[in-house]
C-alpha positions as CSV (number, residue, x, y, z in Angstrom):
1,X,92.9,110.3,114.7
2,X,91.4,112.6,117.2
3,X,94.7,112.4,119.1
4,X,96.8,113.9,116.0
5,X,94.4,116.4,115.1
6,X,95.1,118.0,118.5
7,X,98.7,117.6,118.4
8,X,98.8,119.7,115.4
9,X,96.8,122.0,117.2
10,X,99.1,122.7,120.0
11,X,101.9,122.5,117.7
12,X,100.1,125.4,115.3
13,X,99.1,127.1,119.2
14,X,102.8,127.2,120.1
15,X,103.8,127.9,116.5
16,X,101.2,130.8,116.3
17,X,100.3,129.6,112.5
18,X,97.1,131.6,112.4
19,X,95.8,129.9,109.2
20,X,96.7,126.3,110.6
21,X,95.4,127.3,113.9
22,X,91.6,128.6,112.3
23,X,91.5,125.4,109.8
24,X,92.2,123.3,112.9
25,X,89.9,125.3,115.0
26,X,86.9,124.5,112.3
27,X,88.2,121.0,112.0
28,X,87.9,120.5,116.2
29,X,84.1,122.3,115.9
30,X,83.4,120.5,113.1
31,X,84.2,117.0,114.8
32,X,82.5,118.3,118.3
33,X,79.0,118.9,116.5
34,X,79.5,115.2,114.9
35,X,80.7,113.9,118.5
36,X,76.9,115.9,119.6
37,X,74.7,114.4,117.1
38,X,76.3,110.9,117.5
39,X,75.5,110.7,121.3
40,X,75.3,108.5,123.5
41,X,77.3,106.3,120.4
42,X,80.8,107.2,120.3
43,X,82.8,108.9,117.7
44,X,84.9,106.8,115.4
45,X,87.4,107.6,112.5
46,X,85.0,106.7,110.3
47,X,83.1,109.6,111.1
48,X,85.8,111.9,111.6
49,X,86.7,111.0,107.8
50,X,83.1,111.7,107.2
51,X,83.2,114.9,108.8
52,X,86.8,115.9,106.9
53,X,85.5,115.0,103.4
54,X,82.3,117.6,104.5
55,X,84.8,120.1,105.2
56,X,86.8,119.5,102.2
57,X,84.2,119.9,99.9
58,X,82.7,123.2,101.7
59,X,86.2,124.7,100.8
60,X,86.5,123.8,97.4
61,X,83.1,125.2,96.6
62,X,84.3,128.2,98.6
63,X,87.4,128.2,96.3
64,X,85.5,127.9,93.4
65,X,83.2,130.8,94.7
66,X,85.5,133.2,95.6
67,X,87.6,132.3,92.2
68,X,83.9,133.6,90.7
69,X,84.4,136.7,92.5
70,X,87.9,137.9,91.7
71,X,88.7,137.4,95.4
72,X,92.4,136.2,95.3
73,X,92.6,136.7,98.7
74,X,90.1,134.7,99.8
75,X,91.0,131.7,97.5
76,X,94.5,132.1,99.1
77,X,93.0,131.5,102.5
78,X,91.2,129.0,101.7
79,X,93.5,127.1,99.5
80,X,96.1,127.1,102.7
81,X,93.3,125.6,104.9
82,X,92.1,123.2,102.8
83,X,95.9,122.2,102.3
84,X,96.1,121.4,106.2
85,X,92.8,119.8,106.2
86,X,93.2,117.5,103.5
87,X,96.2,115.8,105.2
88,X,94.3,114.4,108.0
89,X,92.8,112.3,104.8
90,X,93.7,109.1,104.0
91,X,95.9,108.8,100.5
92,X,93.7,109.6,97.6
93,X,92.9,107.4,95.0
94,X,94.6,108.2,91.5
95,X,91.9,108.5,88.7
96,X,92.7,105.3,87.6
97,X,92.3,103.5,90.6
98,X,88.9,104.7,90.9
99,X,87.9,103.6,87.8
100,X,89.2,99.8,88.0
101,X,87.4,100.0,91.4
102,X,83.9,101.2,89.3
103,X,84.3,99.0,86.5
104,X,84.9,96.0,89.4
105,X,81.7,97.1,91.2
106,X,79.7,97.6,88.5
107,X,80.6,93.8,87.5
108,X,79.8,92.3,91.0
109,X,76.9,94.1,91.0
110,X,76.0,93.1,87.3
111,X,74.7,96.7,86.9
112,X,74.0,97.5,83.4
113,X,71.9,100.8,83.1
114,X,71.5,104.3,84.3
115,X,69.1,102.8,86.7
116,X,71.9,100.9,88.6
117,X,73.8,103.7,89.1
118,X,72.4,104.7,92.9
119,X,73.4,100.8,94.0
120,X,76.7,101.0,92.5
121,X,77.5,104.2,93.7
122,X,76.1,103.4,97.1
123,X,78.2,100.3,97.4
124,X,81.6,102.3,95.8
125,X,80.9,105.5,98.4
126,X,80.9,103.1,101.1
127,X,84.0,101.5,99.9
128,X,86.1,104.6,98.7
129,X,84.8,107.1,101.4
130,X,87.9,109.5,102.4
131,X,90.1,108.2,99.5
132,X,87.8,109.3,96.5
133,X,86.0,112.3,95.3
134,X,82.0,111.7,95.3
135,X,81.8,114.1,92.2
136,X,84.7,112.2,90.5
137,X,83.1,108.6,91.1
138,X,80.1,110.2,90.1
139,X,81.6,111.0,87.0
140,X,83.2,107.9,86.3
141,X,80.4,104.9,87.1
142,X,78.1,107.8,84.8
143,X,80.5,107.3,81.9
144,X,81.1,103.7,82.2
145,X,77.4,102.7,82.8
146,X,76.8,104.8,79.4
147,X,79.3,103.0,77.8
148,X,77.7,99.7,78.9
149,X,74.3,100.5,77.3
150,X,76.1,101.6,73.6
151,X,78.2,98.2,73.7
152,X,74.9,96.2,73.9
């Protein structure tokens, strides 16, 4: 994964895409500090997905943010880096995919409360990391474990 990242970057670098070339810039430092921490253990994609779903999240509060502001500039910007970031993501999980996946978790894991929720959300971040919004599985095993409790 590492190995695409910096092909993009020498093909932004050549291309002189200054918004491609400052996301990938952030992206590289990004995975560098990870690569520090890590050591002496090496850096796998796991991590780098880690560190992109970070990233991902940082620029949609940022959109959100500037959206707050009236700063339509600075949502552009951001918007078009989080654009390039995003691809290095595996393919996202529809809505609907996400919640067969909860409603299958939360039955292997017989969870039937609120009080679950931490286990089955543990188990489904591990599962969905990179391919799943944390706020939108949040969302999801929150409804259905409500749900549960009311069909009882």
């Amino acid at each position: 994964m590492i190995g695409k990242i910096e092909k993009e970057f020498k093909d932004a670098m050549k291309s002189q895409d200054k918004v491609k070339i400052s996301a990938l810039r952030m992206l590289r430092a990004a995975i560098k500090n990870r690569e520090i921490e890590k050591r002496p253990d090496k850096i796998n994609n796991q991590d780098i997905i880690t560190v992109i779903t970070k990233l991902v999240k940082q620029h949609k509060d940022s959109i959100e943010q500037f959206k707050k502001g009236n700063r339509g500039d600075l949502v552009e910007k951001e918007t078009q880096q989080l654009n390039i970031i995003e691809k290095f993501l595996p393919e996202q999980l529809s809505e609907e995919e996400i919640k067969d996946k909860v409603k299958q978790v939360i039955c292997e894991l017989n969870a039937k409360t609120m009080k679950d929720m931490g286990q089955v959300m543990s188990k489904l971040m591990k599962e969905l990391q990179g391919r799943a919004d944390g706020k939108l599985v949040n969302e999801l095993v929150s409804d259905i474990l409500s749900n549960v409790n009311e069909n009882d």
